[in-house]
Residue frames as a rotation matrix with the C-alpha (Angstrom) as fourth column:
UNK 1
-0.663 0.445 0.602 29.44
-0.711 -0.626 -0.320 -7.63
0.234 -0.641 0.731 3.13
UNK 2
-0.906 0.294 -0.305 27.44
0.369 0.900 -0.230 -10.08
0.207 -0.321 -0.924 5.33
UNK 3
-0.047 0.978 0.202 23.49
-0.400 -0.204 0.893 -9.78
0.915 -0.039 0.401 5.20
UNK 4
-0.667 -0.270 0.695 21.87
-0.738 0.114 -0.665 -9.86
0.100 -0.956 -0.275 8.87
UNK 5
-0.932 0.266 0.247 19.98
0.173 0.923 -0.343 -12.85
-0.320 -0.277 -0.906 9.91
UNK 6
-0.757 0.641 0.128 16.84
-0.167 -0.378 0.910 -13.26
0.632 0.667 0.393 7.72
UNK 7
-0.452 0.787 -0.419 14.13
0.829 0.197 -0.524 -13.10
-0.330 -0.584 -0.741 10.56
UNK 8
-0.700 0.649 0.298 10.78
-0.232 -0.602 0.764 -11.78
0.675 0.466 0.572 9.58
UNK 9
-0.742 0.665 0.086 7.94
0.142 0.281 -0.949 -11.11
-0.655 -0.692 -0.303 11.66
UNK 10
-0.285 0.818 0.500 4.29
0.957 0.276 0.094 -11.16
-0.061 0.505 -0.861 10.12
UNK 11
-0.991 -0.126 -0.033 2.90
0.118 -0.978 0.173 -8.35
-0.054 0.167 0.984 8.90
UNK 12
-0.390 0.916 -0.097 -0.87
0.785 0.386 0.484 -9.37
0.481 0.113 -0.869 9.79
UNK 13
-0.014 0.390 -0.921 -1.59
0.678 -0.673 -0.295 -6.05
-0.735 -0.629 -0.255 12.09
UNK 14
0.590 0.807 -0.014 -3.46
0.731 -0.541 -0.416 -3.28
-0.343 0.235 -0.909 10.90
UNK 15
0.443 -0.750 -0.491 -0.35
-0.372 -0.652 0.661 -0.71
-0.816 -0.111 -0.568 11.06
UNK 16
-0.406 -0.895 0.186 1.96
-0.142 0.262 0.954 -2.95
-0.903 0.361 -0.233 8.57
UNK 17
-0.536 -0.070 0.841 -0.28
0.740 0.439 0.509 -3.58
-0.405 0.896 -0.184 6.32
UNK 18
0.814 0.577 0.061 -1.81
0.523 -0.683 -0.510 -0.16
-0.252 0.448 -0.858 5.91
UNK 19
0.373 -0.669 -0.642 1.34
-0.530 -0.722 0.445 1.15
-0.762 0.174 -0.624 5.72
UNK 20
-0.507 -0.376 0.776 2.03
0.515 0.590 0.622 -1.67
-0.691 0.715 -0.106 2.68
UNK 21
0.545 0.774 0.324 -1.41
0.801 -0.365 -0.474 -0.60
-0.249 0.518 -0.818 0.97
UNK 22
0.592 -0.356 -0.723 0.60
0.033 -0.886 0.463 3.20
-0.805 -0.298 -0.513 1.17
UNK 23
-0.572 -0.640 -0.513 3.92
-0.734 0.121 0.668 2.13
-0.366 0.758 -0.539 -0.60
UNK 24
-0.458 -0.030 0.889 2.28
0.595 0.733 0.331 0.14
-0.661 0.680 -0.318 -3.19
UNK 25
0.401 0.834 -0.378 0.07
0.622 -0.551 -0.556 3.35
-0.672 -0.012 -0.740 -4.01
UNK 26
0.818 -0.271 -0.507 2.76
-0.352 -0.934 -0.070 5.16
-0.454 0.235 -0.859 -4.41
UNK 27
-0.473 -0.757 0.450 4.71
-0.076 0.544 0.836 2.93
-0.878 0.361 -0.315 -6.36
UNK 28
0.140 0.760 0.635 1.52
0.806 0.285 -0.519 2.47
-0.575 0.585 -0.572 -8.76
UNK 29
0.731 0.253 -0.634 1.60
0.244 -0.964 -0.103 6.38
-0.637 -0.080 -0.766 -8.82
UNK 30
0.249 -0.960 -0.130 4.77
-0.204 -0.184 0.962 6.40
-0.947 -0.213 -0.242 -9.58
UNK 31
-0.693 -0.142 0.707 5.15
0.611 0.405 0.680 3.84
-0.383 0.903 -0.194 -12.99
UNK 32
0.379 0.863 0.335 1.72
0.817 -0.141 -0.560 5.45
-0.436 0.485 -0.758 -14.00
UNK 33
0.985 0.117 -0.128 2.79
-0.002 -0.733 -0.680 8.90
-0.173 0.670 -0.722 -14.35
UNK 34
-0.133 -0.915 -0.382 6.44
-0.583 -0.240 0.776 8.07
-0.802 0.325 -0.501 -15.73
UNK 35
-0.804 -0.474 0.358 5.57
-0.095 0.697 0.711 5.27
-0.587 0.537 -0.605 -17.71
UNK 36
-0.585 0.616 -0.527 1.83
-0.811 -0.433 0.394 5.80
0.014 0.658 0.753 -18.56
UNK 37
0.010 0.382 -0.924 0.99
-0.055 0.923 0.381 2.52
0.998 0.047 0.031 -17.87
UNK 38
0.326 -0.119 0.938 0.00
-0.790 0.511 0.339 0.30
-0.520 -0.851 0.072 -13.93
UNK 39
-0.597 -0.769 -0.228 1.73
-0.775 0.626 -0.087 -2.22
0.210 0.124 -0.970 -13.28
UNK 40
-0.171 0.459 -0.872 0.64
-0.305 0.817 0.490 -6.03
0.937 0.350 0.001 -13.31
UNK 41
0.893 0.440 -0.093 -0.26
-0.232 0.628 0.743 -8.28
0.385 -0.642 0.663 -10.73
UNK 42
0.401 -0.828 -0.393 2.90
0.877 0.470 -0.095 -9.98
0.264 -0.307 0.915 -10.92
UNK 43
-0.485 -0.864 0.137 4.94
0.491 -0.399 -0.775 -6.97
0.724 -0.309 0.617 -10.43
UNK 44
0.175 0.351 0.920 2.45
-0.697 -0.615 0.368 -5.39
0.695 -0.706 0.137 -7.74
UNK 45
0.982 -0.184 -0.047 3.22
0.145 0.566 0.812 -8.83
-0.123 -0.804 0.582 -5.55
UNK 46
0.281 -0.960 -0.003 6.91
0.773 0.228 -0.592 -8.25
0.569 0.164 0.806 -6.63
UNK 47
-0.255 -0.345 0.903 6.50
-0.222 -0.888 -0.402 -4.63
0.941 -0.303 0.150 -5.09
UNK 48
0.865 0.421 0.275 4.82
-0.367 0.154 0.918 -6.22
0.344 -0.894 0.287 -1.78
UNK 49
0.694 -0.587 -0.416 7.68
0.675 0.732 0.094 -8.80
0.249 -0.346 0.905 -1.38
UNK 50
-0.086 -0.866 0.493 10.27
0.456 -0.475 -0.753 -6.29
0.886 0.160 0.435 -2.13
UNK 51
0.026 0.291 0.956 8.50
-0.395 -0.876 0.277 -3.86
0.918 -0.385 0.092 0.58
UNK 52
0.978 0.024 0.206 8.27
-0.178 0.603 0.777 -6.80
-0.106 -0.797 0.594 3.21
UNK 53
0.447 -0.858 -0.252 11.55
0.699 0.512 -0.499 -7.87
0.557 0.047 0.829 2.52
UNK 54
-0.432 -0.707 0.560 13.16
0.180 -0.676 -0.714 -4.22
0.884 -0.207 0.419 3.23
UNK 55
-0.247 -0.029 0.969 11.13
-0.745 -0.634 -0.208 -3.96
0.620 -0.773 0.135 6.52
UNK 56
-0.884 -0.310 -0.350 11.89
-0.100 0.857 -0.505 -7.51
0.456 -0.411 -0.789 7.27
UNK 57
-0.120 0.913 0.389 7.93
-0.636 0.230 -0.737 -8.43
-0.762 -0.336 0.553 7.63
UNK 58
-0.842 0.153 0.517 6.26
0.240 0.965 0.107 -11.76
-0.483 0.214 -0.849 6.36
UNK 59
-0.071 0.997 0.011 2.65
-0.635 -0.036 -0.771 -11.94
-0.769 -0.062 0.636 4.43
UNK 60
-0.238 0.384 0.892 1.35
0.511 0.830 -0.222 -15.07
-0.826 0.403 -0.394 2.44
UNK 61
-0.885 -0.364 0.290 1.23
0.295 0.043 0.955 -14.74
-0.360 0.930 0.070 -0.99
UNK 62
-0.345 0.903 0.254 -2.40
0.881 0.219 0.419 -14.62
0.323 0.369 -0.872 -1.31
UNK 63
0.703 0.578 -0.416 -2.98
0.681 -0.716 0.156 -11.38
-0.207 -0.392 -0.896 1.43
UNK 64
-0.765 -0.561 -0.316 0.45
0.328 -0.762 0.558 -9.64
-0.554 0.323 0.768 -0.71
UNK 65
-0.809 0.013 0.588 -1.77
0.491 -0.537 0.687 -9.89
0.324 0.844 0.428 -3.61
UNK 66
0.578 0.602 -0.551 -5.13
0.802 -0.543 0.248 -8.88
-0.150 -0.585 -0.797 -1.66
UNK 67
0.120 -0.244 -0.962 -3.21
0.568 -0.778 0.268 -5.88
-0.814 -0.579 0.045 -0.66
UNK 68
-0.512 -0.857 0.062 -1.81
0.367 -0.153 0.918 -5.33
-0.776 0.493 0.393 -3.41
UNK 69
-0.417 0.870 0.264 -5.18
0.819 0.234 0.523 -5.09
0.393 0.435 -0.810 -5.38
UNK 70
0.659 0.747 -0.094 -6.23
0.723 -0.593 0.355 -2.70
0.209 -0.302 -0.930 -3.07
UNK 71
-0.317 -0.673 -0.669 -3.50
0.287 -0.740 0.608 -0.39
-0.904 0.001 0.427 -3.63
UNK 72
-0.748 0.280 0.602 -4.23
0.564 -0.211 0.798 -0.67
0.350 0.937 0.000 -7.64
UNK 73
-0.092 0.989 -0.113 -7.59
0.937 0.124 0.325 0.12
0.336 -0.076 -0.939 -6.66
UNK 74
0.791 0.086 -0.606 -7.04
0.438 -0.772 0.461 3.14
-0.428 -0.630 -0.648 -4.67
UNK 75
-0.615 -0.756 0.224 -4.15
0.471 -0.124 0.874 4.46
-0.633 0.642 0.432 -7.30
UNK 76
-0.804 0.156 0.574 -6.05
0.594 0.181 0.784 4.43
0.019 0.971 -0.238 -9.90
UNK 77
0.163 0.905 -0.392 -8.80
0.973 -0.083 0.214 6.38
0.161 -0.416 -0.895 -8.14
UNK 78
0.003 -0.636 -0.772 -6.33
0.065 -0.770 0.634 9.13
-0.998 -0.052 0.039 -7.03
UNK 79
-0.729 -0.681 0.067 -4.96
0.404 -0.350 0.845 9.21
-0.552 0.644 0.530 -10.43
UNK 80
-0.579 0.524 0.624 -8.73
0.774 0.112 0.623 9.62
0.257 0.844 -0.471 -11.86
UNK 81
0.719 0.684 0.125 -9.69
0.654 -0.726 0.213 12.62
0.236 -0.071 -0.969 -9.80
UNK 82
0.293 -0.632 -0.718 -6.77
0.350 -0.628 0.695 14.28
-0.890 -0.455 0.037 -9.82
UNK 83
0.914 -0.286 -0.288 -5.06
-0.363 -0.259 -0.895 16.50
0.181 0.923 -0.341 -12.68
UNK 84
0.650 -0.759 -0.040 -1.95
0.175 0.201 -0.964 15.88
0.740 0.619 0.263 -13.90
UNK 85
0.146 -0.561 0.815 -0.26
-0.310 -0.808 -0.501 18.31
0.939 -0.180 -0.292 -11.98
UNK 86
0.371 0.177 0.912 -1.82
-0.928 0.033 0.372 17.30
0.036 -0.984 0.176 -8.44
UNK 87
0.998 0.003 -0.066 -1.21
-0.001 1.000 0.026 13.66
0.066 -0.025 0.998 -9.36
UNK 88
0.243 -0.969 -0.034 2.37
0.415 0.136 -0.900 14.44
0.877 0.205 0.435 -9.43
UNK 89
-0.298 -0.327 0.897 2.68
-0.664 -0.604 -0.441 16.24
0.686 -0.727 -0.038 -6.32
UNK 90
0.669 0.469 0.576 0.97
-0.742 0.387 0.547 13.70
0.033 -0.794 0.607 -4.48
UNK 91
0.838 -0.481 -0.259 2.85
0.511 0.858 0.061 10.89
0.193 -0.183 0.964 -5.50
UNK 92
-0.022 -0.967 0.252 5.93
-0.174 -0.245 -0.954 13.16
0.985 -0.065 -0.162 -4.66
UNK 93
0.027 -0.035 0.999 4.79
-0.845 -0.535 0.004 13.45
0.535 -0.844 -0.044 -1.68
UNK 94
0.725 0.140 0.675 4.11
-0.599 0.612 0.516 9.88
-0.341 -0.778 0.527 -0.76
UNK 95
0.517 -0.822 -0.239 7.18
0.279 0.426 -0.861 8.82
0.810 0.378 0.449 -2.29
UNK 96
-0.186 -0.556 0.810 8.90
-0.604 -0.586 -0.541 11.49
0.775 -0.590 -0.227 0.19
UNK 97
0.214 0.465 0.859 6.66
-0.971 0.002 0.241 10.01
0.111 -0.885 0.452 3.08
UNK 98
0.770 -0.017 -0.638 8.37
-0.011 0.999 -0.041 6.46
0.638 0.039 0.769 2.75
UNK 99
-0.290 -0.953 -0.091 10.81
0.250 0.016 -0.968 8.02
0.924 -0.303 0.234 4.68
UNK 100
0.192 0.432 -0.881 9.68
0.970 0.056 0.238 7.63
0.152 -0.900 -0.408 8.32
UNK 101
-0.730 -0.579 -0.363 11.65
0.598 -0.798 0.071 11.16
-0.331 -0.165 0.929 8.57
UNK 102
-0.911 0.393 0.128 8.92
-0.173 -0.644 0.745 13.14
0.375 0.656 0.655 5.93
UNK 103
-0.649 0.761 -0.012 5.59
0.662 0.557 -0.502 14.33
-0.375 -0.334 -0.865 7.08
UNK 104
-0.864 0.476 0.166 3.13
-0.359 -0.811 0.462 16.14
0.355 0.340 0.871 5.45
UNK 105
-0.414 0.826 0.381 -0.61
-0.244 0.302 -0.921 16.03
-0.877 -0.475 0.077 6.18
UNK 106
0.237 0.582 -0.778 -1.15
-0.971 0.120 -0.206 14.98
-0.027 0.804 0.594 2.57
UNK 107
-0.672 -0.486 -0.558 0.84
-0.335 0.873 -0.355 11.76
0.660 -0.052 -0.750 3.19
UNK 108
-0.941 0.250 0.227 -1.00
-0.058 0.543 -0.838 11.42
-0.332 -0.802 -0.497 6.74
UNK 109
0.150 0.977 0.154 -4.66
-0.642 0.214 -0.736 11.80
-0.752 0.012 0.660 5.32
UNK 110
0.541 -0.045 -0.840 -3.92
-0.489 0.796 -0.358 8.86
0.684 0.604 0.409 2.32
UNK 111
-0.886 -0.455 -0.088 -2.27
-0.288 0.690 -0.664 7.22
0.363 -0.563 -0.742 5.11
UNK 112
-0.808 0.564 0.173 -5.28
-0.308 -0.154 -0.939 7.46
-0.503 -0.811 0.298 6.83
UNK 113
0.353 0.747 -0.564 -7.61
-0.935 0.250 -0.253 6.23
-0.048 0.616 0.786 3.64
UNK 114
-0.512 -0.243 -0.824 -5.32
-0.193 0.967 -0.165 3.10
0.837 0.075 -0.542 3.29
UNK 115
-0.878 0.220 0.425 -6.66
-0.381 0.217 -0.899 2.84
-0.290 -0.951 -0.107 7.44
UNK 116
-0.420 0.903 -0.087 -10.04
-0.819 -0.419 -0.391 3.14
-0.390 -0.093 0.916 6.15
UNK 117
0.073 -0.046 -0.996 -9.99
-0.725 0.683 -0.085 1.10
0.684 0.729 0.016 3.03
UNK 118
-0.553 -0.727 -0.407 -8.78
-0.240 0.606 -0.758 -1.76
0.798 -0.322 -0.509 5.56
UNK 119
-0.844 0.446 0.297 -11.05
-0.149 0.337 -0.929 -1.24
-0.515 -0.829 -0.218 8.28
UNK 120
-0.102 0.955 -0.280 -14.07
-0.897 -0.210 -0.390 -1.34
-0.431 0.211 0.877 5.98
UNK 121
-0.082 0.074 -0.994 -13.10
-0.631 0.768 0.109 -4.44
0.771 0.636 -0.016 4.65
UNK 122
-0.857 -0.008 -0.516 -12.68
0.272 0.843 -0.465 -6.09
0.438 -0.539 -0.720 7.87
UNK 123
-0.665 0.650 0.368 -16.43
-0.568 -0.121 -0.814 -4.84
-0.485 -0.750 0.449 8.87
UNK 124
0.222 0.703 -0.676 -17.67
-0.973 0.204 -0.107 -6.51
0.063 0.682 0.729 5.89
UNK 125
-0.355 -0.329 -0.875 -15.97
-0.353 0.914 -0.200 -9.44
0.866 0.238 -0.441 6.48
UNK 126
-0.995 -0.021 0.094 -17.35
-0.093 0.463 -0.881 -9.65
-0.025 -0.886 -0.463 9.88
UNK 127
-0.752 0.656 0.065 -20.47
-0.430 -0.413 -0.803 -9.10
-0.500 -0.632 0.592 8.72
UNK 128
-0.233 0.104 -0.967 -20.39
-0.921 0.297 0.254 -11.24
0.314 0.949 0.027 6.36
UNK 129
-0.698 -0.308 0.646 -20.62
-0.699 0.099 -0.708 -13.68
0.155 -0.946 -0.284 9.30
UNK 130
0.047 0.951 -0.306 -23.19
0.577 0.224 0.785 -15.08
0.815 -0.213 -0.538 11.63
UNK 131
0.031 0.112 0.993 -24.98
-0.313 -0.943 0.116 -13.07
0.949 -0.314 0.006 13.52
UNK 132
-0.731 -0.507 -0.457 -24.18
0.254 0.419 -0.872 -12.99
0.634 -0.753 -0.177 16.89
UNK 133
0.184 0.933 -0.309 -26.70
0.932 -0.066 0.355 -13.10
0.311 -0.354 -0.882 19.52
């Protein structure tokens, strides 16, 4: 079986990488409550690469982990106000919601925090700036 031509496009827009931030969440989610444990650095850029790879998108090593970081972050948050129980339904759910096919409105509002999470970083970074007249 012949693989198709490896062209990647960047994944620098707002869309691709909030939807990375997403599946890494729910990958975190995922090892945590089967395995008890979050994964490393290394294997949270291994889940970025893997994720770019299957939707044939590009991102420098440095803004996988970035992203990646701020999935942990936001994981680990979920996983600390949530019981057991809910913590498992969510990540079903955004497991489910990797499939462009599955919507729920629990997928779209943590879709919609990864948005956030993202835009708030790029106001700090602009504002981290000079000021502009």
């Amino acid at each position: 079986m012949m693989s198709p031509p490896a062209s990647s496009t960047p994944a620098d827009g707002r869309g691709p990488r909030a939807a990375l931030v997403f599946a890494l969440t729910a990958e975190r989610l995922s090892i945590w409550y089967e395995h008890g444990q979050w994964p490393t650095e290394a294997q949270g850029a291994s889940l970025a690469a893997d994720w770019l790879s299957r939707t044939r998108r590009s991102l420098p090593l440095a803004q996988r982990r970035h992203l990646s970081d701020l999935s942990d972050k936001l994981a680990r948050q979920i996983a600390g106000s949530l019981s057991r129980e809910a913590g498992l339904y969510t990540t079903h759910e955004m497991m489910e919601a990797l499939d462009p096919q599955h919507e729920s409105e629990l997928s779209q509002s943590l879709m919609a925090e990864c948005e956030r999470l993202l835009d708030a970083e790029a106001a700090a970074d602009s504002g981290s700036g000079p000021a502009q007249p």
